[in-house]
C-alpha positions in Angstrom: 79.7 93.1 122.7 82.3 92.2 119.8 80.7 94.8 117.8 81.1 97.6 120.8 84.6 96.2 121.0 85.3 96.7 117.5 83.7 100.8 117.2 86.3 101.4 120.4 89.3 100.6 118.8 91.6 103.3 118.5 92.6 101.8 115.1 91.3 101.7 111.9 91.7 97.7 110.5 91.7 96.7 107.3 91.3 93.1 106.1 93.6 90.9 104.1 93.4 87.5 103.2 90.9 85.2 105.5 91.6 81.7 106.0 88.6 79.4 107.4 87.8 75.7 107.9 85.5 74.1 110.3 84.3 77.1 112.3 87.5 78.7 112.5 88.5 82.3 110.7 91.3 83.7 110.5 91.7 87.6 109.3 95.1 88.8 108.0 95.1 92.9 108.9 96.4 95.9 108.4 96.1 98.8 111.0 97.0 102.0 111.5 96.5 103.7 114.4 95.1 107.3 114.8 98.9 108.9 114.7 99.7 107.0 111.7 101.2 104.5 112.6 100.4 101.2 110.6 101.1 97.5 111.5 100.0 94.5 110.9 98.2 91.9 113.0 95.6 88.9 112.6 92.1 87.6 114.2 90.8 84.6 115.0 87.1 83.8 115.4 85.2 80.7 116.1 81.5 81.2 114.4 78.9 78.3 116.0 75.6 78.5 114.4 76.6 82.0 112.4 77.0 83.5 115.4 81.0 84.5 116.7 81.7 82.4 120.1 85.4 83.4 120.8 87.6 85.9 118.9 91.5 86.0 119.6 94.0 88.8 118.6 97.7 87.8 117.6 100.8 90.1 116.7 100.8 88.4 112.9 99.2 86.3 110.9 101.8 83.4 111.4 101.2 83.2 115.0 97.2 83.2 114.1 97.6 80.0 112.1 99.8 78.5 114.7 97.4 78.9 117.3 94.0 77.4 115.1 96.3 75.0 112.8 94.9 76.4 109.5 97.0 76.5 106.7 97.7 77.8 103.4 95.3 75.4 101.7 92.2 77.0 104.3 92.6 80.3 101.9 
């Protein structure tokens, strides 16, 4: 399903830093979008087992670590 989800995406996404610790990933992005428009955003993912449980999409990469409490030191 994620992987559906993610060839749908109007966007193209490119990664930037990725924070983990315990399960939890966080992916810095870049986007851009198929007018041209580019952005950023980040991902979070829980990964049980090497398999991805939950995955959470948040307007920076700020408000990703906010929301999973990873910090600089999980780069």
């Amino acid at each position: 399903a994620l992987r559906d989800w993610a060839q749908a995406l109007d966007v193209k996404v490119e990664p930037g830093r990725i924070y983990v610790n315990d399960g939890v990933v966080v992916v810095e992005q870049q986007t851009i979008s198929t007018t041209g428009e580019t952005g950023t955003a980040a991902s979070a993912f829980r990964v049980v087992h090497d398999h991805v449980t939950s995955m959470f999409r948040h307007d920076d990469l700020a408000a990703a670590l906010a929301a999973t409490e990873l910090t600089e030191a999980d780069l």
